[in-house]
N, C-alpha and C positions, 0 to 999 in steps of 0.2 A: 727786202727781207731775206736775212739768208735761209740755203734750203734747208736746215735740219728745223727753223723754225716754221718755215710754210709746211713739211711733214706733217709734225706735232700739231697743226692746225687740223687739216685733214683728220688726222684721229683722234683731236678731240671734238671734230661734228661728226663723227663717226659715233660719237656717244660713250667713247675711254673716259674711266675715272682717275685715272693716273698714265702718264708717259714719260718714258726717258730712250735716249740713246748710250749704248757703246760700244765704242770703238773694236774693232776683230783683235785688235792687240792686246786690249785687257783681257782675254780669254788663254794668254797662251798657258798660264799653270793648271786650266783645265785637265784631266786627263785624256792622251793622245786617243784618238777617236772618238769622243765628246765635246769636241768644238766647231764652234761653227763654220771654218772653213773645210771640216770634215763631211759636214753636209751640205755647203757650198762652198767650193772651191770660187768663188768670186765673192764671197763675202768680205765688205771692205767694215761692214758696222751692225750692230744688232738693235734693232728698235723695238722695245719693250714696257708692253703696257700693262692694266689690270683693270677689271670691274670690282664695284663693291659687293657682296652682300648682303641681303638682308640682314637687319642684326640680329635680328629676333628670333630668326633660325637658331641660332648658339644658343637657346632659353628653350628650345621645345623641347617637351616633353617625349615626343614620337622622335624617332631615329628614322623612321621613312621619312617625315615632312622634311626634315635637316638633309639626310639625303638628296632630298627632291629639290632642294634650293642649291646643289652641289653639281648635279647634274645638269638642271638648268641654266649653270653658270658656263660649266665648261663647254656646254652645247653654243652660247652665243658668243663665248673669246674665242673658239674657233671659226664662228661666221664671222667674227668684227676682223680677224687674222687674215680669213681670206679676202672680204671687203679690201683691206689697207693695203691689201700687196695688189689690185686689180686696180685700184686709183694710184698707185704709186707705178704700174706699169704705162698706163697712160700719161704720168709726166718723164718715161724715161726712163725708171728706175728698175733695174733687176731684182725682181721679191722675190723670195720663196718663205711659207706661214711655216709655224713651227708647234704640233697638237701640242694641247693645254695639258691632256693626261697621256691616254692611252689612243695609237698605240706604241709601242716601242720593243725594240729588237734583244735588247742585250735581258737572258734571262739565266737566273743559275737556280733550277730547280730545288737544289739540294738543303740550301737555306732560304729558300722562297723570295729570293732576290733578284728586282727587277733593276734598268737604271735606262731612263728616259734619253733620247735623242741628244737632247741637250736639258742642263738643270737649269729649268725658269728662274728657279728660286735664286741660285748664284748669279744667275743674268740681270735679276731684277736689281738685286743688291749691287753690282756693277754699272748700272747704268741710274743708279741713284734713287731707286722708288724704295728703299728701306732699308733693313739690316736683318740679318739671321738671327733669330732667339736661341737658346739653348731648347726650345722645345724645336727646333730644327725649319722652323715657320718663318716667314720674310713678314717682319712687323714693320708695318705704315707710319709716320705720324699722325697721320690725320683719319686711317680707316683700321689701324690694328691688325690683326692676320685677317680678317674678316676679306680677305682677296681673292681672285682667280686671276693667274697670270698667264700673258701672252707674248707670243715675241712672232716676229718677221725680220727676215736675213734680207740683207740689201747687198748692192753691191757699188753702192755709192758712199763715199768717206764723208763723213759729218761730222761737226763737233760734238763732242760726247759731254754727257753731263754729270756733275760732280757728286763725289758717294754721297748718300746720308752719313751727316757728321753725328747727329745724335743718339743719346744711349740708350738703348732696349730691353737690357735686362740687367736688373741692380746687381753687384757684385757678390751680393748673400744670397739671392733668388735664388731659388731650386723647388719652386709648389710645382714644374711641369714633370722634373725627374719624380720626386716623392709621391705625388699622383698620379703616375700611372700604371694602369693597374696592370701590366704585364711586363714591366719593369723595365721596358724598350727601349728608356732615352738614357744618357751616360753626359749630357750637355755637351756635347758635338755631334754625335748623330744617331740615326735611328734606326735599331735591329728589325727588319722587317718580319724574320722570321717567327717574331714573337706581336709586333703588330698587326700583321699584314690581317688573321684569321677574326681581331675586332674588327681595325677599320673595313677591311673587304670580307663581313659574312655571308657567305651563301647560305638562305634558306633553302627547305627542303623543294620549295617551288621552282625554284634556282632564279629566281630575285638578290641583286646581291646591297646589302644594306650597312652604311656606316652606325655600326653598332658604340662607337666610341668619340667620343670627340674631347678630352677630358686635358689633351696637351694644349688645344684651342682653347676651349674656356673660360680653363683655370688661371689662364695670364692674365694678370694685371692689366694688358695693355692689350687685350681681344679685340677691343675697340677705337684703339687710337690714345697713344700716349697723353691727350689731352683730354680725354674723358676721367 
């Protein structure tokens, strides 16, 4: 068995609903300090997986339960993160996990712009688990954005696996730009400054709750192209 497929074993009894590999090379048009030889200097390939969720979260009516299935998500791609990199040290391999959200360094106050360690989302599209929407979301085949994404830096070279060839957003499509109600997406990417105060509201309890989910959704393909 070669190794990048005994891996991919490993994390799918780990209880992953999607895995790929890629190569430290496909990253070089990253921006300089956003790759992952930038936060491991022995990074030879990035292993990149996702759990699903629930769908029916996307349908609730409460923005806390939708929340609470968001939180919960990224709370166990971070434990399956550091699980994969503890049994991949045990056959050898140099991990290091990579948080699903928060937290992360790079902040500009001034237009409420954050920008993660490294972008799962481009990672995952790289290493083949889907393709970027114009609502700025990494859509699945088979699970839609309906994802939480994980990644673990190795320092072992593997074969990587090949992009999603198929199409995720029709060439007339534009329901995630025309609905959203603070006019954030432009179909490349997403003004935080005007997001940020839906997606991330702080109540006055200081609870803070996805008051919006409306570029999720409203796509067609929320659920998996085949739905």
């Amino acid at each position: 068995m070669r190794r990048s497929d005994e891996i991919k074993c490993v994390a799918l009894g780990l209880g992953v609903d999607l895995f790929g590999i890629a190569p430290a090379g496909r990253f070089e048009g990253a921006p300089e300090g956003f790759r992952p030889v930038d936060i491991y200097p022995e990074c030879k390939s990035v292993l990149v997986f996702a759990r699903r969720l629930p769908q029916a979260a996307l349908r609730a009516g409460s923005c806390v339960a939708y929340g609470h299935v968001n939180t919960m998500i990224n709370i166990e791609v971070d434990l399956l993160s550091v699980e994969l990199a503890r049994r991949l040290e045990d056959m050898g391999i140099g991990a290091v996990p990579v948080p699903s959200d928060d937290p992360y360094e790079h902040w500009e106050p001034d237009r409420l712009y954050g920008r993660a360690i490294l972008s799962l989302r481009h990672s995952a599209q790289l290493a083949g688990l889907g393709r970027l929407g114009r609502n700025t979301l990494l859509i699945n085949e088979k699970y839609g954005n309906m994802i939480q994404i994980g990644a673990v830096l190795v320092d072992a070279e593997l074969d990587g696996d090949p992009p999603a060839s198929y199409q995720v957003c029709p060439t007339d499509c534009s329901l995630c730009i025309d609905a959203c109600p603070v006019d954030a997406l432009d179909g490349e990417t997403v003004v935080q400054e005007l997001c940020r105060p839906l997606a991330c509201h702080r109540t006055e309890r200081g609870f803070v709750l996805k008051k919006c989910n409306v570029c999720r959704s409203i796509c067609p393909h929320a659920l998996g192209i085949e739905t």
